[in-house]
mmCIF file as gemmi writes it, N, C-alpha and C atoms, coordinates in Angstrom:
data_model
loop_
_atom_site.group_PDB
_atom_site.id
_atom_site.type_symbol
_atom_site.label_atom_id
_atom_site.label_alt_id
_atom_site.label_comp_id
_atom_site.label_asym_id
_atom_site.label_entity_id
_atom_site.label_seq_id
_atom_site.pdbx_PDB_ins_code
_atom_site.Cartn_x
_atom_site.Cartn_y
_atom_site.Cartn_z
_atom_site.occupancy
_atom_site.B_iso_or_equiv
_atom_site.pdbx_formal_charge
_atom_site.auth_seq_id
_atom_site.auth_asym_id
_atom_site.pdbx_PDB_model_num
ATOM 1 N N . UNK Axp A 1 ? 0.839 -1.17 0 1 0 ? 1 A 1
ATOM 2 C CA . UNK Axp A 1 ? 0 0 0 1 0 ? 1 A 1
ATOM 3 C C . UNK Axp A 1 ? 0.889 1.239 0 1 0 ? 1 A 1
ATOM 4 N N . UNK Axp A 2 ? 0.563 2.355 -0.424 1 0 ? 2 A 1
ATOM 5 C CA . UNK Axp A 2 ? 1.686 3.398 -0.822 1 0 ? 2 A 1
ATOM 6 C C . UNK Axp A 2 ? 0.509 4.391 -0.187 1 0 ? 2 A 1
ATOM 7 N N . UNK Axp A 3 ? 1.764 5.473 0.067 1 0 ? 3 A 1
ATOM 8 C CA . UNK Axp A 3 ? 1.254 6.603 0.844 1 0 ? 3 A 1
ATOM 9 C C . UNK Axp A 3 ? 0.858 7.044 -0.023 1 0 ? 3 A 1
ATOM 10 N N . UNK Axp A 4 ? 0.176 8.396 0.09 1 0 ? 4 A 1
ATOM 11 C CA . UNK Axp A 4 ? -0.151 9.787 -0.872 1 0 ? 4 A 1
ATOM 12 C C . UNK Axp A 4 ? 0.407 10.999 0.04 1 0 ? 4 A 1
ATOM 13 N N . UNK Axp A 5 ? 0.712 12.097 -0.95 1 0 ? 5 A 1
ATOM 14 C CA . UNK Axp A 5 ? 1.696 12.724 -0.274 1 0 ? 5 A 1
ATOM 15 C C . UNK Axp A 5 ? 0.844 13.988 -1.501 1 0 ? 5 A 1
ATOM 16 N N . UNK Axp A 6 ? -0.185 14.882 -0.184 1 0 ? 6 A 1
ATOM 17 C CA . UNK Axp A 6 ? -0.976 15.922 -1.134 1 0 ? 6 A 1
ATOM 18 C C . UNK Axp A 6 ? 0.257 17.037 -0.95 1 0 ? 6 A 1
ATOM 19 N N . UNK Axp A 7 ? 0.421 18.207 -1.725 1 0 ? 7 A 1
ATOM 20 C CA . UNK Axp A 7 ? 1.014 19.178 -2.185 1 0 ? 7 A 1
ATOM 21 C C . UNK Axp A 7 ? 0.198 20.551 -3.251 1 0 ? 7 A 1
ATOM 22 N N . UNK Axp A 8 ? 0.072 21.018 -2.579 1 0 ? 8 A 1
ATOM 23 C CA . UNK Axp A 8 ? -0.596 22.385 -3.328 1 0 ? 8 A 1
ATOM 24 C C . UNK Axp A 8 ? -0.449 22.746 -4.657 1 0 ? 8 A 1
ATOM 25 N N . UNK Axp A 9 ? -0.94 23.455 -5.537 1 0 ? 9 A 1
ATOM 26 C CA . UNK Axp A 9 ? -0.976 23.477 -7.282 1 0 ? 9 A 1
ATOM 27 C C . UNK Axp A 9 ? 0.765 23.981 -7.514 1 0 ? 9 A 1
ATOM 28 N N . UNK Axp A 10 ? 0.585 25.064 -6.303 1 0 ? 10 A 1
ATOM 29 C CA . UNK Axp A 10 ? 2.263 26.18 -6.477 1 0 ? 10 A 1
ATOM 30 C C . UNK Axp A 10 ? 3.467 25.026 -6.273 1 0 ? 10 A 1
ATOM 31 N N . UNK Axp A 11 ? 3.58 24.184 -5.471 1 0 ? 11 A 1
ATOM 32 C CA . UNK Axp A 11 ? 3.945 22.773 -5.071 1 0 ? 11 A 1
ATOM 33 C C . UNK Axp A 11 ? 4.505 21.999 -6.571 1 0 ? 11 A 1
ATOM 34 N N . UNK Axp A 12 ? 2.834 21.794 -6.52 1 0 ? 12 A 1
ATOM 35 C CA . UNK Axp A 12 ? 3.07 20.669 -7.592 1 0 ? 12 A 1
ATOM 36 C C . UNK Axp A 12 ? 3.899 21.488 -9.049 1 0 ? 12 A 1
ATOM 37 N N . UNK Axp A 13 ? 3.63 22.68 -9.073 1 0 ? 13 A 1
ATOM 38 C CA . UNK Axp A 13 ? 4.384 23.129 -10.129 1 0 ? 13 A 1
ATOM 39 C C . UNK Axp A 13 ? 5.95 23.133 -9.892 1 0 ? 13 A 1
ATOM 40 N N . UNK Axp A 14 ? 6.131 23.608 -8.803 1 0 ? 14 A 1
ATOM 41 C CA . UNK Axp A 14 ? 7.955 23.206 -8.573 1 0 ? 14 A 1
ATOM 42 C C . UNK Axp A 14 ? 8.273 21.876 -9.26 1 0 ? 14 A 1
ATOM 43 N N . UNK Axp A 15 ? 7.419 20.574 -8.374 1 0 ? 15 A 1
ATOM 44 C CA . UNK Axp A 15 ? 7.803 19.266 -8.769 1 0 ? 15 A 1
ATOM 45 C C . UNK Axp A 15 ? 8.006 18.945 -10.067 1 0 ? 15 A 1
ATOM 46 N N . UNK Axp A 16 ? 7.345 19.923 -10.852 1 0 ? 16 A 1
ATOM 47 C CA . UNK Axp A 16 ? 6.952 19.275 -12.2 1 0 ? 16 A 1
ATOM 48 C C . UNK Axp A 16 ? 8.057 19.925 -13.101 1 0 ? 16 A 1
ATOM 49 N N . UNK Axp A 17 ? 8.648 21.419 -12.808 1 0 ? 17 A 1
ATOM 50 C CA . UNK Axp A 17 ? 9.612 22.092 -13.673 1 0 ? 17 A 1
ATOM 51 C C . UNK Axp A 17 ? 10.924 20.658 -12.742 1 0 ? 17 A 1
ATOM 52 N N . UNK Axp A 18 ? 11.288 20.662 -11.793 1 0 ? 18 A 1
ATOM 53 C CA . UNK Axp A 18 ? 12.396 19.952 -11.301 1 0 ? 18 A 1
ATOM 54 C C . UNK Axp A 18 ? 12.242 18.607 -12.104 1 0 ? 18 A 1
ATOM 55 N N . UNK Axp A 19 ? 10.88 17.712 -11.968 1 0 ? 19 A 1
ATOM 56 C CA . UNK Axp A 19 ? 10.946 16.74 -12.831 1 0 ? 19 A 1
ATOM 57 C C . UNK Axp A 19 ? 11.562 16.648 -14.268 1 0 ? 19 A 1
ATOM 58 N N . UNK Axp A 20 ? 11.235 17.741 -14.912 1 0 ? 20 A 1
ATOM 59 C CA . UNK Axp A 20 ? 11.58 17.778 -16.457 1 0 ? 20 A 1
ATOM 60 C C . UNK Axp A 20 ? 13.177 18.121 -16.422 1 0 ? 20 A 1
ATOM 61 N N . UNK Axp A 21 ? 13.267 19.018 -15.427 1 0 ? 21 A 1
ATOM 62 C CA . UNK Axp A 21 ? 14.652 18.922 -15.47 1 0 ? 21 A 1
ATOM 63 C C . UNK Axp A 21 ? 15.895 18.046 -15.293 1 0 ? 21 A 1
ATOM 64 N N . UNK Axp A 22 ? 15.075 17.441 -14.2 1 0 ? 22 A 1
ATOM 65 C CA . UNK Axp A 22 ? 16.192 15.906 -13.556 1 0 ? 22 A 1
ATOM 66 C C . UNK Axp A 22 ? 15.691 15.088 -14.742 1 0 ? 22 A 1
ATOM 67 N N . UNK Axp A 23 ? 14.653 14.757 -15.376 1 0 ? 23 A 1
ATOM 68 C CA . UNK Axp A 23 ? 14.537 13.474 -16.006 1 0 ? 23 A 1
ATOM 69 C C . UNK Axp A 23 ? 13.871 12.472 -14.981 1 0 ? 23 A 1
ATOM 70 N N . UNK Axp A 24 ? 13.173 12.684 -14.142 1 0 ? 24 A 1
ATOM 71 C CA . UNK Axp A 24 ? 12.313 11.991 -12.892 1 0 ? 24 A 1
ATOM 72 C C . UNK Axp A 24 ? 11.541 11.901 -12.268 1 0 ? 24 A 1
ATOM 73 N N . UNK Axp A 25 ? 10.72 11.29 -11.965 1 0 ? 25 A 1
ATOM 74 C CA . UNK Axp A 25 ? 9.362 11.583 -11.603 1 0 ? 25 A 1
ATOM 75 C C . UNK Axp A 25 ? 9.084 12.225 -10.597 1 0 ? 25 A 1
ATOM 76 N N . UNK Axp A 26 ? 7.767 13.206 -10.529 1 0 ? 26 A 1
ATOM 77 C CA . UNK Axp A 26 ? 7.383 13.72 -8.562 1 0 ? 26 A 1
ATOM 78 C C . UNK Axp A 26 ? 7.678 12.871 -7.821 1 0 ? 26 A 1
ATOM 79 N N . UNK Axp A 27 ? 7.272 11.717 -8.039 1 0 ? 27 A 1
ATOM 80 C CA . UNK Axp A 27 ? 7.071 11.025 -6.813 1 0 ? 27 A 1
ATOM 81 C C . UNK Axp A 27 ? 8.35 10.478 -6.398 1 0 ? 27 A 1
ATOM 82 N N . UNK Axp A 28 ? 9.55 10.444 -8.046 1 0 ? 28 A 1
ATOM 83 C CA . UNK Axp A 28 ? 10.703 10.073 -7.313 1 0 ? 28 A 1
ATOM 84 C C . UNK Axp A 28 ? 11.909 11.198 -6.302 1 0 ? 28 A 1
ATOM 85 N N . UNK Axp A 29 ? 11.22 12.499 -7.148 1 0 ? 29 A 1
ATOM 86 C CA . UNK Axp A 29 ? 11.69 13.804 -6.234 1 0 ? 29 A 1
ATOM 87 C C . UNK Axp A 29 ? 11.271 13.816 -4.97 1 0 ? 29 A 1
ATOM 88 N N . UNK Axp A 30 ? 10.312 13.334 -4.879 1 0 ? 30 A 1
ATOM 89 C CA . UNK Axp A 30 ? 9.609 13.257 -2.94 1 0 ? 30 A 1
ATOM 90 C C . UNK Axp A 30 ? 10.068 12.322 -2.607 1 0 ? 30 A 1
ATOM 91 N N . UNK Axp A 31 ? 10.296 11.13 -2.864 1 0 ? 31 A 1
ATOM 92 C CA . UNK Axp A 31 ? 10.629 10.467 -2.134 1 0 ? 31 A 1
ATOM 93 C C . UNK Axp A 31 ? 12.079 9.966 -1.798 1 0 ? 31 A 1
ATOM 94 N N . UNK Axp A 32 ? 13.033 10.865 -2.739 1 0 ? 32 A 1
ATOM 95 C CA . UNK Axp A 32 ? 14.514 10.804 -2.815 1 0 ? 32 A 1
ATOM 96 C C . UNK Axp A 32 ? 15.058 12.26 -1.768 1 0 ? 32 A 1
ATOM 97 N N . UNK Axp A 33 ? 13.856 13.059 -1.788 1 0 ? 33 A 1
ATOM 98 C CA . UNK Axp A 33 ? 14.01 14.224 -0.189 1 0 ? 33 A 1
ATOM 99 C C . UNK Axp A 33 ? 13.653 14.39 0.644 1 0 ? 33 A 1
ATOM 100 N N . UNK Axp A 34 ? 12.785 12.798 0.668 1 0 ? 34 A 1
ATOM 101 C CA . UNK Axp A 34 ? 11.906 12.034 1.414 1 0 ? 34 A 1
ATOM 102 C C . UNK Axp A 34 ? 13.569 11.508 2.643 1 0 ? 34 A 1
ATOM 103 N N . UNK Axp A 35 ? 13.63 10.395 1.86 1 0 ? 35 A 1
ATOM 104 C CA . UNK Axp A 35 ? 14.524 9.872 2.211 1 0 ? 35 A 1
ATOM 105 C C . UNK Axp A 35 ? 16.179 10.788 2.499 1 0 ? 35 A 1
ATOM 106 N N . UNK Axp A 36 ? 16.538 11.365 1.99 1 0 ? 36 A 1
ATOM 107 C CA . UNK Axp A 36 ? 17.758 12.623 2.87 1 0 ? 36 A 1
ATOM 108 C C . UNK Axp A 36 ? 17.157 13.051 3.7 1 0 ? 36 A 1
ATOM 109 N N . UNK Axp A 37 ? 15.979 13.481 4.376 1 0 ? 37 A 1
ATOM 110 C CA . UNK Axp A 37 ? 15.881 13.722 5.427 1 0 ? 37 A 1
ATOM 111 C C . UNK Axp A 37 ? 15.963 12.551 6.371 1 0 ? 37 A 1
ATOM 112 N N . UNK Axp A 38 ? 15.367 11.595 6.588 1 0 ? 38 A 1
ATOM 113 C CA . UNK Axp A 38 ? 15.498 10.562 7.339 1 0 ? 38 A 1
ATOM 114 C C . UNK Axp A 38 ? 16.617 10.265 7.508 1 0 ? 38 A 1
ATOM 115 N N . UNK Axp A 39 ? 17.832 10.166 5.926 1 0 ? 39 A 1
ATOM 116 C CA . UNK Axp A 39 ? 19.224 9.943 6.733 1 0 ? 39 A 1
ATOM 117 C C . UNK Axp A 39 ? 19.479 10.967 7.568 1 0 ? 39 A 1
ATOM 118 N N . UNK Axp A 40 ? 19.562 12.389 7.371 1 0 ? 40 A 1
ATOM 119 C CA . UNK Axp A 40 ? 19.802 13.075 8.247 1 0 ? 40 A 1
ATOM 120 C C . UNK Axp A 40 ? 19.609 12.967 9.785 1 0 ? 40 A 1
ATOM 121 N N . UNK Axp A 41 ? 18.173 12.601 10.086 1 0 ? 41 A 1
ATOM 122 C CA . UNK Axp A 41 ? 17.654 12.304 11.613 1 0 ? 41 A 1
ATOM 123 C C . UNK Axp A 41 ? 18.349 11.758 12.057 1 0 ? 41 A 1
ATOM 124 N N . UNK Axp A 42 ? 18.207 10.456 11.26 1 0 ? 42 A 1
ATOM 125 C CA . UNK Axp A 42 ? 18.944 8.908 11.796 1 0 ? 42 A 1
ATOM 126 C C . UNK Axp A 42 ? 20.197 9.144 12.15 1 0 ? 42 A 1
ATOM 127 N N . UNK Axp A 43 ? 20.97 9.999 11.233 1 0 ? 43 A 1
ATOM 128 C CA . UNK Axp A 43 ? 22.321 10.118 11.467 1 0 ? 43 A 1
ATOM 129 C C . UNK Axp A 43 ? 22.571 11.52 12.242 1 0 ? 43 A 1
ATOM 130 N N . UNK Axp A 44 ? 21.446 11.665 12.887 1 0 ? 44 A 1
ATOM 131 C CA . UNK Axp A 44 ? 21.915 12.831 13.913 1 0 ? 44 A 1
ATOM 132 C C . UNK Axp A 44 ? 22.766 13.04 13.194 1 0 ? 44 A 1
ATOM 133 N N . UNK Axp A 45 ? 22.756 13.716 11.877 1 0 ? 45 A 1
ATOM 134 C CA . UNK Axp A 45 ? 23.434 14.859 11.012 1 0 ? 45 A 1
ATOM 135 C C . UNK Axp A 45 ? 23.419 16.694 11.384 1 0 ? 45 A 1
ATOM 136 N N . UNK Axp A 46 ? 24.871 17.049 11.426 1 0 ? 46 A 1
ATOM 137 C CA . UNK Axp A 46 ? 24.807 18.42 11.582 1 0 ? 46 A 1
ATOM 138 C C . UNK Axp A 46 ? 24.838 19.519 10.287 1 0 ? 46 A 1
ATOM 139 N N . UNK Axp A 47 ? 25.247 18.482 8.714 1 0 ? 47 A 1
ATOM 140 C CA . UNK Axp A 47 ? 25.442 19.021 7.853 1 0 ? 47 A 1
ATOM 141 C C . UNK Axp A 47 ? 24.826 17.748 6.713 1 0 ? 47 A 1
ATOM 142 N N . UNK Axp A 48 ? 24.222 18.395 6.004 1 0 ? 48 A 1
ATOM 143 C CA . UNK Axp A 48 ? 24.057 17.732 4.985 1 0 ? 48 A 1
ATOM 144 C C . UNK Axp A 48 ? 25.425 17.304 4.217 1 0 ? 48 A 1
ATOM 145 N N . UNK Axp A 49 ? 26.265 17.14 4.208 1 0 ? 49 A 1
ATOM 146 C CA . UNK Axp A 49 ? 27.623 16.925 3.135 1 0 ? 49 A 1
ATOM 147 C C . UNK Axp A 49 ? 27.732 15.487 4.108 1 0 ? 49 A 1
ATOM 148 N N . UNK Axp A 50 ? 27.252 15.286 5.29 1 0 ? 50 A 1
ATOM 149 C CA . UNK Axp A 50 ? 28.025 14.202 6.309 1 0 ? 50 A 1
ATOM 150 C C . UNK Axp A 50 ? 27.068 13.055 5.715 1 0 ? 50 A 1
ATOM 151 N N . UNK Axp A 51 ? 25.963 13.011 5.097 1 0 ? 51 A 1
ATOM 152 C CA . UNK Axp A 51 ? 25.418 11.988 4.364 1 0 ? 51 A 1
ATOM 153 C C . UNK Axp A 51 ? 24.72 12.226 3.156 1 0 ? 51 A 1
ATOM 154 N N . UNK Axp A 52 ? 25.096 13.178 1.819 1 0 ? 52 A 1
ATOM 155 C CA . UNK Axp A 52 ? 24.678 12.698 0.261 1 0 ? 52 A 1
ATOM 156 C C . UNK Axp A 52 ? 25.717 13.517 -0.266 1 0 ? 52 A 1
ATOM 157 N N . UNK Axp A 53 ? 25.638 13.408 -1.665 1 0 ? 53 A 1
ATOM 158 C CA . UNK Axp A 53 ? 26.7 14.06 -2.155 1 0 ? 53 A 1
ATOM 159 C C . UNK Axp A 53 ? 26.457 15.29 -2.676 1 0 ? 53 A 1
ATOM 160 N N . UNK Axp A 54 ? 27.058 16.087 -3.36 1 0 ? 54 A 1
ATOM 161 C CA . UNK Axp A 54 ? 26.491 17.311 -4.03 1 0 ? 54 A 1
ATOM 162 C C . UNK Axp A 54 ? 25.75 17.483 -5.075 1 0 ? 54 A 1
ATOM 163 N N . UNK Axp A 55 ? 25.299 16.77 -5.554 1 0 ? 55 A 1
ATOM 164 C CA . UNK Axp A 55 ? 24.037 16.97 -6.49 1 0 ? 55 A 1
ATOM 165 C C . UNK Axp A 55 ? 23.019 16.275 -5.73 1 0 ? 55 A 1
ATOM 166 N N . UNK Axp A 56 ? 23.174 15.288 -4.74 1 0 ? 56 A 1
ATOM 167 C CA . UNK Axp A 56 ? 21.939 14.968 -3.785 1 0 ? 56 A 1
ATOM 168 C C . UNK Axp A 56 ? 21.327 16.487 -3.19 1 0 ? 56 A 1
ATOM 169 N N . UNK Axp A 57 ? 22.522 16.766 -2.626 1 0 ? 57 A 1
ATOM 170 C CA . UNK Axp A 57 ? 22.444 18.446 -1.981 1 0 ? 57 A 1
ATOM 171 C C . UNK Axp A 57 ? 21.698 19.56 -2.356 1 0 ? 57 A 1
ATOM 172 N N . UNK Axp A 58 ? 22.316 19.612 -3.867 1 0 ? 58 A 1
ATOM 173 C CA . UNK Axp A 58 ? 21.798 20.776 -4.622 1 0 ? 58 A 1
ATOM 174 C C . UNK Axp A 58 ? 20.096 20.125 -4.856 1 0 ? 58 A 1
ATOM 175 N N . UNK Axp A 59 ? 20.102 18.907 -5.169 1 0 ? 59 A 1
ATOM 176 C CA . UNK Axp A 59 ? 18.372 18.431 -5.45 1 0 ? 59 A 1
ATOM 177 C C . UNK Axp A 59 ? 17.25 19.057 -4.303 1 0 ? 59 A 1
ATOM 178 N N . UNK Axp A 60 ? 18.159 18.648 -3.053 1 0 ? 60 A 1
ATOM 179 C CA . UNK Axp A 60 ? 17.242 19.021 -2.06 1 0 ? 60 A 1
ATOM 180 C C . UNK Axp A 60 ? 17.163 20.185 -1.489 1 0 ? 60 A 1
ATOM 181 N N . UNK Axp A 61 ? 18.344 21.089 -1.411 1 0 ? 61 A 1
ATOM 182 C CA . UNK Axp A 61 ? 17.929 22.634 -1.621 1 0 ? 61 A 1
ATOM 183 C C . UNK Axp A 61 ? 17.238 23.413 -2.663 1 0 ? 61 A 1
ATOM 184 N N . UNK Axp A 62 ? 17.256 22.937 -3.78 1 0 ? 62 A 1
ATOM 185 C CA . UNK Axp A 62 ? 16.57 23.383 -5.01 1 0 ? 62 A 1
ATOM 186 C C . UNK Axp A 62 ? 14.936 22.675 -4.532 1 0 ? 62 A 1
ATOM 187 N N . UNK Axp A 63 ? 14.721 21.981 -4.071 1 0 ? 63 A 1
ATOM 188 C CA . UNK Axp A 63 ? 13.427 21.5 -3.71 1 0 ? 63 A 1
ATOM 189 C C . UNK Axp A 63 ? 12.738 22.707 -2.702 1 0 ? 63 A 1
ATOM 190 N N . UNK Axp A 64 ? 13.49 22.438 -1.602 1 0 ? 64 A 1
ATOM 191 C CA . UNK Axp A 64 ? 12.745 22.822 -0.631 1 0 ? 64 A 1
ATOM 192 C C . UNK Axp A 64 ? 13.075 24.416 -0.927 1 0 ? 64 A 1
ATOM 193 N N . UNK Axp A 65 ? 13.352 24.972 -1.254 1 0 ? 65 A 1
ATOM 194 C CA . UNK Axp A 65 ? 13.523 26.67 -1.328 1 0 ? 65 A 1
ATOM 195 C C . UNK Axp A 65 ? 12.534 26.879 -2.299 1 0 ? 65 A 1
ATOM 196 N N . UNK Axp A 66 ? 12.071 26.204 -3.55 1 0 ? 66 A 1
ATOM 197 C CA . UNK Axp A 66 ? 11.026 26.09 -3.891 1 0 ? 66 A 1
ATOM 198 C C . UNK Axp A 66 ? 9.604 26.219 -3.278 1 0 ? 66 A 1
ATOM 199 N N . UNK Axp A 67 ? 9.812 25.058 -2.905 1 0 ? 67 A 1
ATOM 200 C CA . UNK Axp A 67 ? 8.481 24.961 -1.864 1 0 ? 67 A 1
ATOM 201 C C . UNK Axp A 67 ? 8.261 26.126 -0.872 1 0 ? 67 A 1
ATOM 202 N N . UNK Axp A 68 ? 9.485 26.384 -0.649 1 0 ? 68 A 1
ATOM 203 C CA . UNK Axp A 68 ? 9.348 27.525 0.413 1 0 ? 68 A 1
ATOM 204 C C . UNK Axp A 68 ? 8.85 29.143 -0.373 1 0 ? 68 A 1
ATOM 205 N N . UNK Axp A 69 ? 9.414 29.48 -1.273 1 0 ? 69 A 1
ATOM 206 C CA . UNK Axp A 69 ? 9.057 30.501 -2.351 1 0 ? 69 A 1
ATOM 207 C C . UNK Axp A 69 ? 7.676 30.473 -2.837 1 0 ? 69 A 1
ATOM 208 N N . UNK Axp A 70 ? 7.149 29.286 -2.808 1 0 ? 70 A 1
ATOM 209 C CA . UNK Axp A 70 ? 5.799 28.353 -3.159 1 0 ? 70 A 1
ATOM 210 C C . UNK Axp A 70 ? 4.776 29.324 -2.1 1 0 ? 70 A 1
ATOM 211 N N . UNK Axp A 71 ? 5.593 28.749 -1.369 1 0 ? 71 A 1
ATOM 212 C CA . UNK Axp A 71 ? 4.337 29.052 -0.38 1 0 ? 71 A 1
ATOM 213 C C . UNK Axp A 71 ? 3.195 30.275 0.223 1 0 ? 71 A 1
């Protein structure tokens, strides 16, 4: 059974310019900044660099500053 994961029109438009850009789906953008956050927790992380690499990085700041501009 799979979650649903609602997101607002302004939202879904980020997802969708980032999609075309990466070559990847929403759902794999959510759930790939889905997942860096959880490593982060888990790894009682103080910096993002201590678990993904730099284009993981740049994915998920380019996400969420989005969303945040979104909002």
């Amino acid at each position: 059974m799979s979650k649903q994961i609602r997101v607002s029109d302004a939202h879904y438009k980020v997802l969708s310019e980032m999609s075309k850009e990466l070559k990847i789906t929403r759902v794999e953008i959510l759930g790939n900044a889905i997942g860096l956050i959880k490593k982060l927790v888990d790894n009682n992380a103080t910096s993002v660099k201590m678990v993904c690499g730099d284009q993981e990085k740049e994915i998920l700041i380019t996400l969420l500053m989005g969303f945040v501009d979104a909002s």
